[in-house]
KEVEXGU-197259 format. One line per 8 residues: number of its first residue (from 1); their letters; for each residue x, y, z of C-alpha. Coordinates in pm, 1 decimal. Example, Ala and Ser with C-alpha at 12.3 -4.5 7.8 and 13.67 -1.06 7.14 Angstrom:
REM KEVEXGU-197259
1 = as = 1230.0/-450.0/780.0; 1367.0/-106.0/714.0
REM end
This chain:
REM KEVEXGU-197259
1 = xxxxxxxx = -6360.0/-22359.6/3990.1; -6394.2/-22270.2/3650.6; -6357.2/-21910.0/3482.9; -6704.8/-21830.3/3502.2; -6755.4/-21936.3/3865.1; -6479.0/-21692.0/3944.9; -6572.8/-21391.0/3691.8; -6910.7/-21373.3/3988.6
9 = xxxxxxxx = -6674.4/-21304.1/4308.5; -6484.1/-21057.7/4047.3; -6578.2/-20660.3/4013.0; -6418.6/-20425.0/3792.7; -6483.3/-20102.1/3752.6; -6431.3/-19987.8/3338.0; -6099.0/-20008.7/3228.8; -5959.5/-20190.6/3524.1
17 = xxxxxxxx = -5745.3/-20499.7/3537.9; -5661.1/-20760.7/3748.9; -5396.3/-21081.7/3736.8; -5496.4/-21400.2/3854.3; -5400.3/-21779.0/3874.5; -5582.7/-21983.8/3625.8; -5843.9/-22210.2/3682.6; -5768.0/-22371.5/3386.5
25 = xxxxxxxx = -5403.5/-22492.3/3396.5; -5327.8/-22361.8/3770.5; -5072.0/-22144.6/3595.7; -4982.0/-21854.5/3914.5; -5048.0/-21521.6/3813.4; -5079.4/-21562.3/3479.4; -5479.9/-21491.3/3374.1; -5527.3/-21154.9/3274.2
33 = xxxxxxxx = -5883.4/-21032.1/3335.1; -6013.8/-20689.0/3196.2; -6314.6/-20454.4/3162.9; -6347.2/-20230.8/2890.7; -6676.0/-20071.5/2815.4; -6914.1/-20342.9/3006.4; -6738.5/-20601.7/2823.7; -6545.6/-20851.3/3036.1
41 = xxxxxxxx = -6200.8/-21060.1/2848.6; -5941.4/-21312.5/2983.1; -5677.1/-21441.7/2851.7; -5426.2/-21701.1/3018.9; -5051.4/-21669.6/2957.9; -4893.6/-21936.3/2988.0; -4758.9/-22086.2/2664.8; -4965.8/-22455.0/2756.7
49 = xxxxxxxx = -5273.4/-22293.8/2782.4; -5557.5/-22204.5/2586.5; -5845.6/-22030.0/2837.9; -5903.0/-21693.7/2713.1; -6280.7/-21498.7/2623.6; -6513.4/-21261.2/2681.3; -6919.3/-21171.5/2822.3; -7090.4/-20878.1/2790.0
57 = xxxxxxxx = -7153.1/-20716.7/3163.9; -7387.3/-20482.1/3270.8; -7194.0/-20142.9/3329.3; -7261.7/-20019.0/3660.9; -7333.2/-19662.3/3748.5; -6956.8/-19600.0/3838.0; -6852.0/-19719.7/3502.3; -7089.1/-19486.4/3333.9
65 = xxxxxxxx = -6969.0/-19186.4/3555.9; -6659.4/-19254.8/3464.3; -6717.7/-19312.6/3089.0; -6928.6/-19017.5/3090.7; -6627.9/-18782.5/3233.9; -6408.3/-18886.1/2978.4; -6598.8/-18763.1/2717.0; -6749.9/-18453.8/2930.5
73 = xxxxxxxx = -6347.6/-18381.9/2976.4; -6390.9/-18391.2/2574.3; -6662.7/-18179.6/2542.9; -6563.6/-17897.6/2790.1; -6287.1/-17838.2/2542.6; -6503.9/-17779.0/2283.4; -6736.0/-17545.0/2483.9; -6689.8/-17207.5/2401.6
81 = xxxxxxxx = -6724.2/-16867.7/2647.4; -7080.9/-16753.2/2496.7; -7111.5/-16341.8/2418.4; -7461.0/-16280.1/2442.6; -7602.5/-16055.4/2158.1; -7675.0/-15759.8/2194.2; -7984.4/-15721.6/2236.1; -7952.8/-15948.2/2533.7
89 = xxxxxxxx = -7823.2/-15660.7/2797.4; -7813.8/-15681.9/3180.5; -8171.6/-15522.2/3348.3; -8250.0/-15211.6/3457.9; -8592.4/-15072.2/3633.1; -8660.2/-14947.4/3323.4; -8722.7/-15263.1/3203.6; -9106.2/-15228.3/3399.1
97 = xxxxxxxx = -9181.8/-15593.8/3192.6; -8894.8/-15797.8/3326.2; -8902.6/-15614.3/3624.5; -9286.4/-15730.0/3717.4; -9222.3/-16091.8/3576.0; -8933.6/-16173.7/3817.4; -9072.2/-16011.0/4116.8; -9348.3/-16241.7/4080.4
105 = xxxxxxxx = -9139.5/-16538.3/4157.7; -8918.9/-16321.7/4418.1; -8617.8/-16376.4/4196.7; -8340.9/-16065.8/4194.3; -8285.1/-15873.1/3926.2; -7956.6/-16000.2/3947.9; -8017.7/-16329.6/3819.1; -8115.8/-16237.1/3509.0
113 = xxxxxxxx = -8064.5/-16067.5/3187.8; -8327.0/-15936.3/2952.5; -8378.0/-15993.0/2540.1; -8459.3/-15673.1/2458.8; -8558.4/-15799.8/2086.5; -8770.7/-16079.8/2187.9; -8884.9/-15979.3/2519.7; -8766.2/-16252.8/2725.9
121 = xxxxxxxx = -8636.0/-16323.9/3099.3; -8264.2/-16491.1/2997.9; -8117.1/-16708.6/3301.4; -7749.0/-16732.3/3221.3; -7606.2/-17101.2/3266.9; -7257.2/-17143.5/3397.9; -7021.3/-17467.4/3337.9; -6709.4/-17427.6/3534.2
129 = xxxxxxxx = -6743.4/-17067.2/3608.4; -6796.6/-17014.3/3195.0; -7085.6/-16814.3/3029.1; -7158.2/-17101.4/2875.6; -7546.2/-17117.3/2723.3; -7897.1/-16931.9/2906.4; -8220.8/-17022.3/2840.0; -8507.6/-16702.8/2820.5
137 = xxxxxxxx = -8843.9/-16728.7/2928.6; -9110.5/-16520.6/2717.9; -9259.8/-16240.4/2908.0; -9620.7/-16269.6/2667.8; -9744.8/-16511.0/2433.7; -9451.3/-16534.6/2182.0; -9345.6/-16866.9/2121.2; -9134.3/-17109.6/2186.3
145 = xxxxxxxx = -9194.2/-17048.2/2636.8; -8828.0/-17108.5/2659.6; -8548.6/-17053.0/2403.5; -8224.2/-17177.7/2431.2; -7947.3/-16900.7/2291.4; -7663.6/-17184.9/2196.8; -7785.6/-17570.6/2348.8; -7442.5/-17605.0/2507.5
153 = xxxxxxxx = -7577.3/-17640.3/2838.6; -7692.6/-18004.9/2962.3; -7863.6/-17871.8/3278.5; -7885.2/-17560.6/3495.3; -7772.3/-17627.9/3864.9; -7803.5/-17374.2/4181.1; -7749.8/-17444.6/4545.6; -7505.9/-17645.6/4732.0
161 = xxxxxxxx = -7707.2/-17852.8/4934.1; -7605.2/-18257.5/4964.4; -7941.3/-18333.5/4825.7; -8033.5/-18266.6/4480.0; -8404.0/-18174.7/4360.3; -8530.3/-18259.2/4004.3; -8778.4/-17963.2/3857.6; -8852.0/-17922.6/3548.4
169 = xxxxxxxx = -8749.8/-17515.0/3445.6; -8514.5/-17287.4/3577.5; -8751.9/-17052.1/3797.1; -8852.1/-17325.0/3981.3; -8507.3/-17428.0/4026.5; -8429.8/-17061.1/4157.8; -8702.3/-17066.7/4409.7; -8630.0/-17358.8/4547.2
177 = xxxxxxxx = -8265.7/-17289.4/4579.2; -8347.2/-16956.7/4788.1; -8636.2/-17164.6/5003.6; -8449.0/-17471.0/5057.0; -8071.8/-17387.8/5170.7; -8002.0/-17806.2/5210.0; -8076.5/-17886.7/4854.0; -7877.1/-17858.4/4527.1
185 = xxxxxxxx = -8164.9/-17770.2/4219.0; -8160.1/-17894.3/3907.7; -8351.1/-17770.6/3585.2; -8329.7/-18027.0/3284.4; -8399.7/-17781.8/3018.8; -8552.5/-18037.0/2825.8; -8852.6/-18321.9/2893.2; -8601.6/-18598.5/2928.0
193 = xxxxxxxx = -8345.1/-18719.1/3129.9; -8037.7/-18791.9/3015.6; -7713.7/-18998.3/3064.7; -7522.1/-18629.4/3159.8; -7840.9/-18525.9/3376.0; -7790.1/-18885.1/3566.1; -7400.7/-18860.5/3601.4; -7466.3/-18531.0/3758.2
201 = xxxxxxxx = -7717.9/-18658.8/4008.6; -7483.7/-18955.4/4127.4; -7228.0/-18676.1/4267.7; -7523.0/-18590.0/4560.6; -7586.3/-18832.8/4837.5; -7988.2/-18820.2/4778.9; -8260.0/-18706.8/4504.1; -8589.0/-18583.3/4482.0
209 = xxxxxxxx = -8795.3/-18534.1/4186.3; -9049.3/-18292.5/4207.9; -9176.2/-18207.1/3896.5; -9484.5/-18047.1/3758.0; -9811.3/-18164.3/3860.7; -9934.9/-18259.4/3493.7; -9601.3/-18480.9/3464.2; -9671.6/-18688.0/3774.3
217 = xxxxxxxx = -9597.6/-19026.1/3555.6; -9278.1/-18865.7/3469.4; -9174.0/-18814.2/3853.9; -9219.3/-19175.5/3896.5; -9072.9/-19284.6/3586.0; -8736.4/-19049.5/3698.1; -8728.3/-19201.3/4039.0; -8688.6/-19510.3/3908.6
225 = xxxxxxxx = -8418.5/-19426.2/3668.9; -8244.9/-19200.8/3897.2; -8273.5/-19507.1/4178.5; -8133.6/-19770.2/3913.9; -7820.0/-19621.6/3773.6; -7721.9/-19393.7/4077.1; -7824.2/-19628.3/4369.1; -7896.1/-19313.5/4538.4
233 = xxxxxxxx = -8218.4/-19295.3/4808.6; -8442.4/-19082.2/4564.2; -8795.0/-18997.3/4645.5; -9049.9/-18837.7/4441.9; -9303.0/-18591.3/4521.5; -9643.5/-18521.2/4403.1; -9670.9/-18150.0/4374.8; -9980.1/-17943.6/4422.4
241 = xxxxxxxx = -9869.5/-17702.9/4180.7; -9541.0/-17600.3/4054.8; -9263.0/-17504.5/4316.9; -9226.3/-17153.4/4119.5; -9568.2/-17077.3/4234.9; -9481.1/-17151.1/4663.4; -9782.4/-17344.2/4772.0; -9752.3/-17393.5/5144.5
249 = xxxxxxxx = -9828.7/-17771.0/5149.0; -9568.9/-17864.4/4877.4; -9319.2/-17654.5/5091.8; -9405.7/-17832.2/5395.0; -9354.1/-18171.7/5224.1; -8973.4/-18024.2/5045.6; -8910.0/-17885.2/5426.7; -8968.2/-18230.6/5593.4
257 = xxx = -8763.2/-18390.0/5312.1; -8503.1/-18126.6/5348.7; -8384.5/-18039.2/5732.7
REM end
């Protein structure tokens, strides 16, 4: 057998080690294989031999969880409680704007907070019960539709369902979290999705993307990621209209997906 014939029955997770006799000189135990960062190296021991080298390997979706929490371990230090200004206050009736905006999508006025200045809808976004980021939704025609207040978030998540659903902004994410009581939501906050997003999905045991009906190429084109670095059974769904807006037949296809 030679090194390469055994590196195929061999699989390491990132960072992990094994010992090993060696092909090479039959030396017991003394071939030293490792992984670090979807590289592969070996390296025999004994003083009469030479074997020793090293192939690039594709990192599987366990190695880039486990990458990823390393540096999200990082990056949590550096994440800071946010104070909201103060012109972002918590709602009151008097607030008739906000008030009529959220009751459209049957969302409490608990959920929210309200941008006095720029007349927004601001959904706070918690990482590890921190205040951490909150993206507002403009009540009229001012632009940008959605503001971020600091970009620390990567995602807003709600629900604690085994399943997680893909959507693409945070009231849709709401709804569906109230309809749907088996699923986890998920709002990107952005149009892509990223390494973070991905590591996040791989903690559920199944995915659904459901996004927008004008992004139906995206749906597809997220399945397929979500499918190839999670391994997860992920479906996607071809909406009617968005999920904020609770058309009966895209409920009945969620419910079917969901009990």
């Amino acid at each position: 057998m030679t090194i390469h014939e055994m590196l195929e029955d061999i699989d390491l997770n990132d960072g992990e080690s094994i010992r090993a006799d060696c092909p090479s000189c039959r030396g017991r135990n003394t071939l030293t294989i490792s992984k670090v960062d979807s590289r592969v190296v070996w390296n025999c021991y004994k003083a009469s031999c030479s074997i020793k080298g090293g192939k690039l390997q594709a990192m599987s979706y366990m190695d880039i969880a486990k990458k990823l929490s390393k540096e999200e371990r990082y990056v949590k230090q550096e994440k800071e409680q946010w104070v909201p200004p103060e012109y972002v206050v918590l709602p009151t009736h008097e607030h008739t704007k906000l008030h009529r905006f959220l009751k459209r999508y049957g969302i409490a006025m608990g959920q929210a907070m309200y941008d006095v200045k720029d007349e927004r809808a601001v959904f706070p976004i918690y990482q590890d019960g921190k205040l951490v980021d909150a993206t507002g939704r403009a009540l009229g025609d001012k632009l940008p539709k959605w503001y971020r207040y600091t970009g620390a978030a990567d995602h807003y998540v709600i629900g604690d369902g085994d399943t997680i659903l893909v959507v693409e902004d945070v009231i849709s994410a709401i709804v569906a979290a109230q309809e749907f009581p088996y699923v986890t939501a998920m709002a990107l906050l952005g149009t892509n999705l990223t390494s973070k997003n991905i590591a996040k999905i791989g903690e559920y045991k199944s995915a659904i993307v459901a996004l927008d009906p004008d992004a139906r190429d995206k749906t597809l084109e997220f399945k397929r990621t979500i499918e190839l670095w999670t391994g997860l059974k992920t479906t996607a769904i071809s909406l009617m209209d968005d999920i904020k807006y609770r058309v009966d037949e895209d409920f009945e296809k969620l419910r079917e997906l969901t009990q």
